[in-house]
Backbone as a printed PyTorch tensor [residue, N CA C, xyz], in Angstrom:
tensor([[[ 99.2390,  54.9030,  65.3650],
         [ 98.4590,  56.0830,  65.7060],
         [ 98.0020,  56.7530,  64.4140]],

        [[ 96.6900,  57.2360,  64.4800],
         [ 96.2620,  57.4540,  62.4240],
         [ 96.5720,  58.8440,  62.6570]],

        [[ 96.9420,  59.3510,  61.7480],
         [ 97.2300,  60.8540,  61.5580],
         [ 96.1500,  61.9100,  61.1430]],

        [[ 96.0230,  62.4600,  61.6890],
         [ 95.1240,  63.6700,  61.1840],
         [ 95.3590,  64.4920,  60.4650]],

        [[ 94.4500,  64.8550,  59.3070],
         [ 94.7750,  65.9650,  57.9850],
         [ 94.8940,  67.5230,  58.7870]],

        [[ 95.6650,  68.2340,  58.1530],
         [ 95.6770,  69.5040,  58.6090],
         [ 94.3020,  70.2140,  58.5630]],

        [[ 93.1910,  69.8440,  57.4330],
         [ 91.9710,  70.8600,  58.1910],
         [ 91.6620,  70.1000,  59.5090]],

        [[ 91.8010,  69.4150,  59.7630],
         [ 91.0230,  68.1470,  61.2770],
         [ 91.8940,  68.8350,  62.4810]],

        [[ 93.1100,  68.9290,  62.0900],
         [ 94.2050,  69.7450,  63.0710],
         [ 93.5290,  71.0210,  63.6710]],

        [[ 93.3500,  71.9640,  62.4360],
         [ 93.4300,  73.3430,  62.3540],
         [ 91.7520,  73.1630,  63.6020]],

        [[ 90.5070,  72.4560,  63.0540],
         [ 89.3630,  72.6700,  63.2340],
         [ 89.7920,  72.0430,  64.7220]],

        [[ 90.5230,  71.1280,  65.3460],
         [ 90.5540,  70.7630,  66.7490],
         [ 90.9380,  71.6410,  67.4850]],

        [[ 91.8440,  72.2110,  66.8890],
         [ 93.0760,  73.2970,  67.8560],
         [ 92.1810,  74.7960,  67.6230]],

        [[ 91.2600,  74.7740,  66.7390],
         [ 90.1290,  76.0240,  66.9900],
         [ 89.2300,  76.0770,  67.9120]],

        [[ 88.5840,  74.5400,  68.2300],
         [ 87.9040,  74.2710,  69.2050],
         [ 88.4460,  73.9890,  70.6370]],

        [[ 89.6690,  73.6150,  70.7560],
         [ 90.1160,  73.6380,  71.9820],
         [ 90.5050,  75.2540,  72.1780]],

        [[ 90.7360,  75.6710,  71.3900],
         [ 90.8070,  77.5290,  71.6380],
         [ 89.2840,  77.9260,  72.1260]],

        [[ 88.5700,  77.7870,  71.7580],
         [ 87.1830,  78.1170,  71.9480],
         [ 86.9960,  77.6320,  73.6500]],

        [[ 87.6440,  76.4120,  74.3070],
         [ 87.1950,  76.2040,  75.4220],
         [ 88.2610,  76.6020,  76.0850]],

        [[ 89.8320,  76.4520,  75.6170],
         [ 90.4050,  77.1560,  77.0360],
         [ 90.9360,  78.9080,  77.2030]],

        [[ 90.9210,  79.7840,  75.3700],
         [ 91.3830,  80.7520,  75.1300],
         [ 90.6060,  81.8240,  76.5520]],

        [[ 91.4880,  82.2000,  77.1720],
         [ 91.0510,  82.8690,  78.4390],
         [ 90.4800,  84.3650,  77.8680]],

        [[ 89.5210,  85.0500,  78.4770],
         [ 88.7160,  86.4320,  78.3440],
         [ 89.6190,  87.2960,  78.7490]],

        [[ 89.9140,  88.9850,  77.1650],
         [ 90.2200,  90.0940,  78.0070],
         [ 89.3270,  90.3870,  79.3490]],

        [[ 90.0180,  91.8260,  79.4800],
         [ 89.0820,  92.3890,  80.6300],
         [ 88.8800,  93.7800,  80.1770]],

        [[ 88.1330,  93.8640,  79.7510],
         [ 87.1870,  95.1450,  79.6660],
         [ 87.9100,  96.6140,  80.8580]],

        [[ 88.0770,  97.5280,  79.8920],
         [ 88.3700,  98.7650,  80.8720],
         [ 90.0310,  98.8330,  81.5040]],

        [[ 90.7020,  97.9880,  80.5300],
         [ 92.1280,  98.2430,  80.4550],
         [ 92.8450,  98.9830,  78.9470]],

        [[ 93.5720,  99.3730,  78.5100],
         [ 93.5700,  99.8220,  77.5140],
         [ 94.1980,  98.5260,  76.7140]],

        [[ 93.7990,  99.3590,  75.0170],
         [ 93.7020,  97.7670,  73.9610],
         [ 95.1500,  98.3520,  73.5670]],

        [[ 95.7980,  99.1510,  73.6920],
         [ 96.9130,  99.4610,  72.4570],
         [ 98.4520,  98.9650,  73.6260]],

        [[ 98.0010,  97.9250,  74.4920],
         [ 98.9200,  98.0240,  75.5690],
         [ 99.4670,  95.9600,  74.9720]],

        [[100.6530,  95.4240,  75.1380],
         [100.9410,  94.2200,  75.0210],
         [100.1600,  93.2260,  76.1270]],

        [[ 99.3000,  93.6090,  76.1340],
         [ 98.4880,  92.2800,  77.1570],
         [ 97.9770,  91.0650,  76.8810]],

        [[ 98.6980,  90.0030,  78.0560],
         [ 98.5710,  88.6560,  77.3240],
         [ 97.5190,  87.9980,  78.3540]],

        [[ 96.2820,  87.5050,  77.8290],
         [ 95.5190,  86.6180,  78.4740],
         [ 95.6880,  85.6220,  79.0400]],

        [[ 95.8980,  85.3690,  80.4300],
         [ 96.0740,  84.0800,  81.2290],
         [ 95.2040,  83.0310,  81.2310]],

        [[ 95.4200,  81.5300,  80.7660],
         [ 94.2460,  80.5980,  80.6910],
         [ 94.1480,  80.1160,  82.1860]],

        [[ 94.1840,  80.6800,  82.8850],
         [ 94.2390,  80.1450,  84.4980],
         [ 92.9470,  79.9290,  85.0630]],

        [[ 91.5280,  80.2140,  84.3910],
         [ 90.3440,  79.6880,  84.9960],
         [ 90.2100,  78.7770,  85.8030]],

        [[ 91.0480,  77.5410,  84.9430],
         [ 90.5650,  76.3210,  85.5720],
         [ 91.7520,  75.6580,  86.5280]],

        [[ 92.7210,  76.7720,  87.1660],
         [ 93.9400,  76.7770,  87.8900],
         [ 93.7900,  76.7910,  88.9170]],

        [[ 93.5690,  78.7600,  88.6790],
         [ 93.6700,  79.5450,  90.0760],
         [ 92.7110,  79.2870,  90.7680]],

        [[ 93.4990,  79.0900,  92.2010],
         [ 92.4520,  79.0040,  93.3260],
         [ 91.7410,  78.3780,  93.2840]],

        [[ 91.9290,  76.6780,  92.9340],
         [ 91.4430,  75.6530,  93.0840],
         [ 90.2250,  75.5170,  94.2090]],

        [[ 89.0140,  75.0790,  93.2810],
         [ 87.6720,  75.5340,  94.5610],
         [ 87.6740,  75.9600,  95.5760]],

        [[ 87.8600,  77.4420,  95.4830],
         [ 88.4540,  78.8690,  96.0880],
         [ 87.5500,  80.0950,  95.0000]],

        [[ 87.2000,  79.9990,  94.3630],
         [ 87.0700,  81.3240,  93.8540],
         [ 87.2680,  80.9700,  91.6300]],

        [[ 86.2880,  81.5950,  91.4300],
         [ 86.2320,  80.9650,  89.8930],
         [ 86.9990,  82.1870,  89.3100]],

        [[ 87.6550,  82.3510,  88.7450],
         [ 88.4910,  83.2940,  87.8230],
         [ 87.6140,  83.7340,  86.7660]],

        [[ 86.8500,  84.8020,  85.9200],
         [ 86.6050,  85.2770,  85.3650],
         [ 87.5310,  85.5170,  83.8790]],

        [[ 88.4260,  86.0090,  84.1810],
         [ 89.4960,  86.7840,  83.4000],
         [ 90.6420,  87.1020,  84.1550]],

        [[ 92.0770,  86.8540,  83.8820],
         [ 93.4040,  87.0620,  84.3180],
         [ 94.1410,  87.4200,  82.8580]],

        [[ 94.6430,  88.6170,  83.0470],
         [ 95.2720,  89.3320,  81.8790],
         [ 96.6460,  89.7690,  82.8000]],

        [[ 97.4280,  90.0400,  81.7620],
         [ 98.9090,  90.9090,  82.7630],
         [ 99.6810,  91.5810,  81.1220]],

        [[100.2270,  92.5370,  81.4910],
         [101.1050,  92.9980,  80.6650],
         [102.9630,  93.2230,  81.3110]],

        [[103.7970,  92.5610,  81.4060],
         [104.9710,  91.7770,  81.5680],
         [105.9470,  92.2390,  80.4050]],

        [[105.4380,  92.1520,  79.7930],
         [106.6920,  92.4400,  78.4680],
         [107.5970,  94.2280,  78.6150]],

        [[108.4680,  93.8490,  77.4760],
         [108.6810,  94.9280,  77.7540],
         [108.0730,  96.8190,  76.8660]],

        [[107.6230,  95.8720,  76.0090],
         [107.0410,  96.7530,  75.4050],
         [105.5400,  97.5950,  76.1260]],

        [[105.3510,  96.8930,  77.5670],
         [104.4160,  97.4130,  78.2840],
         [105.1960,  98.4100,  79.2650]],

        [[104.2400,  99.7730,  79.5800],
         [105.2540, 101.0240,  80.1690],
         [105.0110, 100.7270,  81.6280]],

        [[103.9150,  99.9230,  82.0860],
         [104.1390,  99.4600,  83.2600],
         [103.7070,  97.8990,  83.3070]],

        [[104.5500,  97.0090,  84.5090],
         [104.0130,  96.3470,  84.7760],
         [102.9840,  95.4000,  85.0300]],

        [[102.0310,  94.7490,  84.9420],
         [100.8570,  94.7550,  86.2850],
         [ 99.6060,  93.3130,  85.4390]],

        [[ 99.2020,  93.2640,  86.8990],
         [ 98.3290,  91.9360,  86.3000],
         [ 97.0180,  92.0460,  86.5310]],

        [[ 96.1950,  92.0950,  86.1580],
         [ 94.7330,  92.6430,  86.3280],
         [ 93.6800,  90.8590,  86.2040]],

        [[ 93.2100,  90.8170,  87.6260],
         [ 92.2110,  89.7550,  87.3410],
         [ 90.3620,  89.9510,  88.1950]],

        [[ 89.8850,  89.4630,  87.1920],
         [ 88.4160,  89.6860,  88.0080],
         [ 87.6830,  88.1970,  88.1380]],

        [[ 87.8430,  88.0890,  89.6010],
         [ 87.2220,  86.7160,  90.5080],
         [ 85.8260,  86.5130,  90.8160]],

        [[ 85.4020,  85.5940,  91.0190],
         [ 83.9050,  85.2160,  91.7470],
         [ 84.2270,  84.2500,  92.7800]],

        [[ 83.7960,  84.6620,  93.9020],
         [ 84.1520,  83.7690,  95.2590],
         [ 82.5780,  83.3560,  95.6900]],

        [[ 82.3840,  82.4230,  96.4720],
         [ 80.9740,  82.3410,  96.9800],
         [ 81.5340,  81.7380,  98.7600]],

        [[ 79.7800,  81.6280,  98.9000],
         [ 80.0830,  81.0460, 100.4270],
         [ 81.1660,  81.8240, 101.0940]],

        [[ 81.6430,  80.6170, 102.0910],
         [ 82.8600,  81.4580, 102.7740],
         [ 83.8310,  82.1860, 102.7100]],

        [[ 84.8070,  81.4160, 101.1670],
         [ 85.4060,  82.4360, 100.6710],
         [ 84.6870,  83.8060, 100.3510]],

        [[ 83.7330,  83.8200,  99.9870],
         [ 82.9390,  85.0260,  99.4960],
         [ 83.1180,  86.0620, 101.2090]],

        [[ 82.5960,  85.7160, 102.0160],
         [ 82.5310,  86.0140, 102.9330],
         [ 83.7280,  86.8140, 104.0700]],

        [[ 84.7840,  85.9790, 104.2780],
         [ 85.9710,  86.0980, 104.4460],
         [ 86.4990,  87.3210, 103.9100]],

        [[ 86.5220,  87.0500, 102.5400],
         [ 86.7630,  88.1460, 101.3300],
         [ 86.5870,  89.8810, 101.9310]],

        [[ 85.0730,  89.8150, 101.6150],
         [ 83.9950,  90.7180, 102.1050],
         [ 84.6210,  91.1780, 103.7010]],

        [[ 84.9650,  90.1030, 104.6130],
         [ 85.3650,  91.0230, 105.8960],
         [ 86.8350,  91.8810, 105.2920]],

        [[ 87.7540,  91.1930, 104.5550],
         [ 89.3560,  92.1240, 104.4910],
         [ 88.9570,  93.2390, 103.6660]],

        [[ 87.9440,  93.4660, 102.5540],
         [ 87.9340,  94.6940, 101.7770],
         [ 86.9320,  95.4060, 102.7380]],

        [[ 86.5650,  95.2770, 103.9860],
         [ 85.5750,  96.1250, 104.8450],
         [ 86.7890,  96.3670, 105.8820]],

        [[ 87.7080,  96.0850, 105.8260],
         [ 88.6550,  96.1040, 107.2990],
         [ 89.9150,  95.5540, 106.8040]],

        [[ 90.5830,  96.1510, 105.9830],
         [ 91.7420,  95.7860, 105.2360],
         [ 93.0660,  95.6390, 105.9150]],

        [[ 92.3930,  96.1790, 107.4430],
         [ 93.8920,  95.6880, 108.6190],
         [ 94.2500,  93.8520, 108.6570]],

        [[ 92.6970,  93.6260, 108.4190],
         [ 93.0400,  92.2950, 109.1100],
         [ 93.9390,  91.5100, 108.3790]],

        [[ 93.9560,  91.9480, 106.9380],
         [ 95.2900,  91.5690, 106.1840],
         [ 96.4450,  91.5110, 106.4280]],

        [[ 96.9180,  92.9310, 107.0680],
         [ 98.2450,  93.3610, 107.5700],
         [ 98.1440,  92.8400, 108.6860]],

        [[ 97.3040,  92.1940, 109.7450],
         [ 97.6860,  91.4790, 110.7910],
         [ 97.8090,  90.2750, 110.1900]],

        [[ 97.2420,  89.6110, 109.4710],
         [ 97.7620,  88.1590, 109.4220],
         [ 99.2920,  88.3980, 108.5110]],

        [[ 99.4970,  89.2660, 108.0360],
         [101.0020,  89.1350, 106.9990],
         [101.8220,  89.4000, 108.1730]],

        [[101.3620,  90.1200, 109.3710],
         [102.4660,  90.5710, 110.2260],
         [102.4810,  89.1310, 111.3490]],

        [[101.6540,  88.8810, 112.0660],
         [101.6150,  87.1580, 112.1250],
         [102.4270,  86.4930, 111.5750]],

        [[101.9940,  86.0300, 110.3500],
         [103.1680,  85.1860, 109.3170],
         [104.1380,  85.5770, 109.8540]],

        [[104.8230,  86.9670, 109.2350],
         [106.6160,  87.1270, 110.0290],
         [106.5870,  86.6130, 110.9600]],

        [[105.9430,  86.5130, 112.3180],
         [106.5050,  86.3870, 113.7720],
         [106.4890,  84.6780, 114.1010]],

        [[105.8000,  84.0340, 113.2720],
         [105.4940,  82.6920, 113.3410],
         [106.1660,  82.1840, 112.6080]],

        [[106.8440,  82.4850, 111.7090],
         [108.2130,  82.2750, 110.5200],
         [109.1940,  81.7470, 111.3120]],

        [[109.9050,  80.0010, 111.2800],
         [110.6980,  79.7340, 111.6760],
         [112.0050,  79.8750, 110.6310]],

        [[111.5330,  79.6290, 109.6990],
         [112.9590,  79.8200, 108.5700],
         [113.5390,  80.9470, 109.3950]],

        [[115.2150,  80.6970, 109.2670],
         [116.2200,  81.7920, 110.0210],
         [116.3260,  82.7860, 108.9410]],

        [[116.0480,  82.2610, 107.4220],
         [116.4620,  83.4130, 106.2520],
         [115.4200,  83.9830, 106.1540]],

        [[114.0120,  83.9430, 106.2390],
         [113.1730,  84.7650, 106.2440],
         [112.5890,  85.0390, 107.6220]],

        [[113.0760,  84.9120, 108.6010],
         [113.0050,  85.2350, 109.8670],
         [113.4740,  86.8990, 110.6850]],

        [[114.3410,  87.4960, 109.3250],
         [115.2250,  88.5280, 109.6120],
         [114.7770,  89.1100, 108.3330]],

        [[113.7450,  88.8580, 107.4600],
         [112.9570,  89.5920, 106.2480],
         [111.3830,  89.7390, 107.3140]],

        [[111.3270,  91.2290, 107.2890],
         [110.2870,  91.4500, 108.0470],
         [109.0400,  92.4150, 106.4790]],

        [[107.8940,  92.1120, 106.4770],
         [106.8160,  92.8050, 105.3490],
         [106.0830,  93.6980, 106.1290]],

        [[106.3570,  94.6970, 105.7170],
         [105.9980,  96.5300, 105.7880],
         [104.2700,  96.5740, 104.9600]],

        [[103.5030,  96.6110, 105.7990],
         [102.2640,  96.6370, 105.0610],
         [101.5760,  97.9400, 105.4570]],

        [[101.2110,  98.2170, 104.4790],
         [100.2810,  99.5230, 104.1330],
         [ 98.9570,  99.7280, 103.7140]],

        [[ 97.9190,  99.8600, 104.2660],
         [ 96.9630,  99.2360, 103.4890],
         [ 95.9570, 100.8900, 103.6130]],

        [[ 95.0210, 101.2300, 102.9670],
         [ 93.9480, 102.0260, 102.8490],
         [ 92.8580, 101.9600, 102.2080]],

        [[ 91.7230, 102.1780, 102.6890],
         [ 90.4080, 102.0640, 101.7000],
         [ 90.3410, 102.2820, 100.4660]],

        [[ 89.3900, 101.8860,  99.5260],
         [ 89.1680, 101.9790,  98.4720],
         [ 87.9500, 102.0600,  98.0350]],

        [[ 87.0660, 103.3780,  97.9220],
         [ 85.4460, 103.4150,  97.0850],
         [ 85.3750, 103.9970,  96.0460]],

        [[ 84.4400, 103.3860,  95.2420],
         [ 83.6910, 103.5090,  93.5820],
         [ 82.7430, 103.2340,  93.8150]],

        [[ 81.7380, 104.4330,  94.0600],
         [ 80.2830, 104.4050,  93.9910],
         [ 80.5370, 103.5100,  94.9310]],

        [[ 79.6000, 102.3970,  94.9380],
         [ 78.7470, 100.9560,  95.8180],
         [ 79.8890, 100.4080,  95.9780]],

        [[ 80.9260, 100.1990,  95.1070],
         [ 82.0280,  99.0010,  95.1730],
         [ 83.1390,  99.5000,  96.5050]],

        [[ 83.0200,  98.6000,  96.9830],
         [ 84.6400,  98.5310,  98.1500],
         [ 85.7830,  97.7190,  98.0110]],

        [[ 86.3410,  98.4000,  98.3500],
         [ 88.2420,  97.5620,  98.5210],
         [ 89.1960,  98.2760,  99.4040]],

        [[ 90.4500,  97.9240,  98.6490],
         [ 91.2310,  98.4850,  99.5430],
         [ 92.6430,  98.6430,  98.2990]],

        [[ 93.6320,  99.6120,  98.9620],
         [ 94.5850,  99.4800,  98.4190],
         [ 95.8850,  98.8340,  99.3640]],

        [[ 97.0150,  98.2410,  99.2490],
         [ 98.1130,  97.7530,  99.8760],
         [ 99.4670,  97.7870,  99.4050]],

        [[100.0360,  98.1020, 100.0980],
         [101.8770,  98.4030,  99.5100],
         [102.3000,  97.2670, 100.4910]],

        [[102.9320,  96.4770,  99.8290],
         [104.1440,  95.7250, 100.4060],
         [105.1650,  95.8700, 100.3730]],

        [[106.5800,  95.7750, 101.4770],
         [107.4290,  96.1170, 100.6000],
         [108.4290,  95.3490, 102.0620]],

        [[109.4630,  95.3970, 101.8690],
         [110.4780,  94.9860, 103.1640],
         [111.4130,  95.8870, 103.7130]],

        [[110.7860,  95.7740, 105.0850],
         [111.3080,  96.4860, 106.2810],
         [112.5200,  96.8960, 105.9020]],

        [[112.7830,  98.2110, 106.2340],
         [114.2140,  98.5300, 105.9760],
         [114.9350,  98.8280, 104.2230]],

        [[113.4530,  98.5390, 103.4130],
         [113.8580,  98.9240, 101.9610],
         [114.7390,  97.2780, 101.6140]],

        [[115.6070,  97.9030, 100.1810],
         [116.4920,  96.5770,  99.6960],
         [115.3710,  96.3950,  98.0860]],

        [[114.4640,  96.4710,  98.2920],
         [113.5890,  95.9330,  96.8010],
         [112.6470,  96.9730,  96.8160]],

        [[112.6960,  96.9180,  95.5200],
         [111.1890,  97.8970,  95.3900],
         [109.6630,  97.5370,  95.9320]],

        [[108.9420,  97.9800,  96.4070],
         [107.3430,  97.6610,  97.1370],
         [106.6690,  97.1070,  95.7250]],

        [[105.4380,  96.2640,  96.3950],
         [104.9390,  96.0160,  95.3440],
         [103.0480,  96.4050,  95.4060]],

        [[102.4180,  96.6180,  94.8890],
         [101.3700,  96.9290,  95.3630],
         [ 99.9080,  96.6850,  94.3310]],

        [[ 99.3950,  96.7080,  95.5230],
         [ 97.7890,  95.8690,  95.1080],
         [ 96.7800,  96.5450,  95.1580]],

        [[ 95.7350,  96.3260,  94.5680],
         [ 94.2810,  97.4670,  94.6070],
         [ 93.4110,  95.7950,  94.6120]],

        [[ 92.3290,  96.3150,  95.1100],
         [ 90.8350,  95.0090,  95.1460],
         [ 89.7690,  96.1080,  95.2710]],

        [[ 89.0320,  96.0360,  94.6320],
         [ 87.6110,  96.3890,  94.3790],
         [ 86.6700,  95.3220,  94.3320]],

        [[ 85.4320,  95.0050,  95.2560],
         [ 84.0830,  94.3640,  94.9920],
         [ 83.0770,  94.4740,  95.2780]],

        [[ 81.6800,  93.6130,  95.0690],
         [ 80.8910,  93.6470,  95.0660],
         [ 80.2810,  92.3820,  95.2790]],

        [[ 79.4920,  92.5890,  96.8830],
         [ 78.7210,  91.1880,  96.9200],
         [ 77.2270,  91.7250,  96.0170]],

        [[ 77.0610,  89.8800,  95.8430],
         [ 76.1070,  89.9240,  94.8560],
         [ 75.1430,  88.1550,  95.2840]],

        [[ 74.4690,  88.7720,  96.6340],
         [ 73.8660,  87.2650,  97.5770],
         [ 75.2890,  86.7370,  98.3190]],

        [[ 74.9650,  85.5700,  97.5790],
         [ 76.1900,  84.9130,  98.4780],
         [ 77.5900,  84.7220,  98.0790]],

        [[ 77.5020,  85.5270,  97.1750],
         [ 79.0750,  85.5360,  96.4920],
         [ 79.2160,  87.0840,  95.9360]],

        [[ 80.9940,  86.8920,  95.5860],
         [ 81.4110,  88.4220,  95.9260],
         [ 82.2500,  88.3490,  94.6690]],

        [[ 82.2830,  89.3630,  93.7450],
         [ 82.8660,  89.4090,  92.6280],
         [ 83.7450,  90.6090,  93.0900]],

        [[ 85.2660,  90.3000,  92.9450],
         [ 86.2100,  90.9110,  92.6620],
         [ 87.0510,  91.6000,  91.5030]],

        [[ 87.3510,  92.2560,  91.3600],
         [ 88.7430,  93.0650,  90.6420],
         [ 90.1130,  92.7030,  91.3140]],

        [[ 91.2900,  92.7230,  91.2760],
         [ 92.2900,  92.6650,  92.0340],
         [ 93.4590,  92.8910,  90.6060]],

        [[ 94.5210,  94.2280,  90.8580],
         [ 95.0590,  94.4060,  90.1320],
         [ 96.5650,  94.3450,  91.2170]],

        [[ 97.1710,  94.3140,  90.1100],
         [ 99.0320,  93.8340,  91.2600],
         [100.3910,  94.1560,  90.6760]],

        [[100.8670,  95.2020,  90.8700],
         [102.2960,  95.6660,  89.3400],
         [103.0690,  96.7010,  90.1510]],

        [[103.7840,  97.4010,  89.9250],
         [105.1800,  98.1010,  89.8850],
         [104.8120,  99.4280,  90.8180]],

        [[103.5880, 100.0310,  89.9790],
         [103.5150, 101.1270,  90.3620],
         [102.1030, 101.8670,  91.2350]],

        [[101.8930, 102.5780,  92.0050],
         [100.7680, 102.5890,  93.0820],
         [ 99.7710, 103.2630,  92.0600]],

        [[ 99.8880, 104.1220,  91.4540],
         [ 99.4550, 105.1240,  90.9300],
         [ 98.1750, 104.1720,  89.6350]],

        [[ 99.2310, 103.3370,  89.1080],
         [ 98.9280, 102.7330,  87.7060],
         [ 98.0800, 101.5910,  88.0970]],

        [[ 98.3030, 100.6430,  89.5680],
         [ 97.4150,  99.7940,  89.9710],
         [ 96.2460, 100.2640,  89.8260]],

        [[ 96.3320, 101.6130,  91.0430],
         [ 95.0630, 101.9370,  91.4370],
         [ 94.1680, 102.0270,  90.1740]],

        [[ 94.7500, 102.8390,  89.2890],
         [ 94.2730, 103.1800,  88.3920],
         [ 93.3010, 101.8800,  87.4680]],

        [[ 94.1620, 101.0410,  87.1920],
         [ 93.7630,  99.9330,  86.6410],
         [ 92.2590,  99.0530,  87.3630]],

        [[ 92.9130,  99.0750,  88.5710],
         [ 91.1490,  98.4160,  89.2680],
         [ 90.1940,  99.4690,  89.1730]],

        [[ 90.4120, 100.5800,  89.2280],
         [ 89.1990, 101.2150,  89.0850],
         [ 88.4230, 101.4360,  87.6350]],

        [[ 89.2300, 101.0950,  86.7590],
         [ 89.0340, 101.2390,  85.1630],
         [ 88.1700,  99.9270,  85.5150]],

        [[ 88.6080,  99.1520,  85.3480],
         [ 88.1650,  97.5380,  85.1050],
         [ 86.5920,  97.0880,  86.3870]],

        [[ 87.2180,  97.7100,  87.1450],
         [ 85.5530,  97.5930,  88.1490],
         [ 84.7320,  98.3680,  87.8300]],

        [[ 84.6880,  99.6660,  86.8940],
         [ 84.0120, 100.2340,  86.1370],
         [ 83.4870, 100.0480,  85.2870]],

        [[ 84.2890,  98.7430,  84.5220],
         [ 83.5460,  98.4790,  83.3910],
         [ 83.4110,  96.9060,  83.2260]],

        [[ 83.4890,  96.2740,  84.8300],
         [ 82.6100,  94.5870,  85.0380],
         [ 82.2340,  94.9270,  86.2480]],

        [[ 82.1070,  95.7970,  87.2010],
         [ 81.1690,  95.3230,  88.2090],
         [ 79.9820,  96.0680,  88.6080]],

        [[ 80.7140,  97.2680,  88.2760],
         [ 79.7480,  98.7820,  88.0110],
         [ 78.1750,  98.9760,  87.4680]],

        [[ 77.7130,  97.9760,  87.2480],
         [ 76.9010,  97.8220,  85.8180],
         [ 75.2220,  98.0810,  86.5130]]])
């Protein structure tokens, strides 16, 4: 196998940075430990193209939370577009799931869903608390903000610890990619 000189190294491993180094997201703050997810070419396997997936996890971050902005088309696009117009239909299919759940250990874990609108200017979503019936863990909770755009629907979707700091976060970030 011939070996490669360290500039040949350095200049490959710059260029493979160039194609898989994943995009901040605009309208989160910069002084926060946030690490860029290369998940473009992952998530949601022809489902929805990933834009940007960032999260701050560490501990040097004061909250939680994972901030990503999607492009769905066609049906997914569509689909999409009905749960952030009618954000029940979410909490009926999660409440479904439980009742159709044969596992005996998650059969007796029932999900407490909460869901409420969400507007910015033109953009719609919703917000959602999950959490389990009867307490035991802390809730976890979600914000989605979008915007169809023809036949596809560009999302925000932020997901972490705290309700306050989600919300907060999708509305920063759909402010400053979808808003425009």
């Amino acid at each position: 196998m011939p070996r490669l000189s360290l500039p040949a190294l350095l200049g490959f491993l710059a260029l493979a940075g160039c194609i898989y180094a994943p995009r901040g997201v605009e309208g989160l703050p910069t002084d926060e430990a946030w690490v860029a997810l290369p998940l473009r070419g992952w998530l949601a396997e022809g489902r929805g193209r990933p834009e940007a997936v960032v999260a701050c996890l560490s501990a040097d971050c004061p909250h939680r939370l994972m901030v990503a902005v999607v492009a769905l088309q066609g049906d997914d696009a569509r689909a999409a577009a009905q749960i952030i117009e009618n954000p029940e239909i979410l909490s009926a299919h999660l409440r479904e799931r439980d009742e159709a759940d044969t596992d005996k250990r998650r059969k007796e874990i029932r999900t407490a869903v909460e869901t409420r609108r969400l507007v910015l200017d033109r953009l719609r979503g919703f917000v959602v608390t999950l959490s389990r019936e009867g307490g035991g863990r802390p809730p976890a909770h979600g914000a989605v903000l979008g915007r169809p755009e023809g036949d596809s629907l560009r999302i925000v979707l932020a997901i972490g610890e705290n309700a306050d700091v989600v919300e907060g976060a999708v509305r920063q970030v759909a402010e400053a990619r979808l808003n425009r």
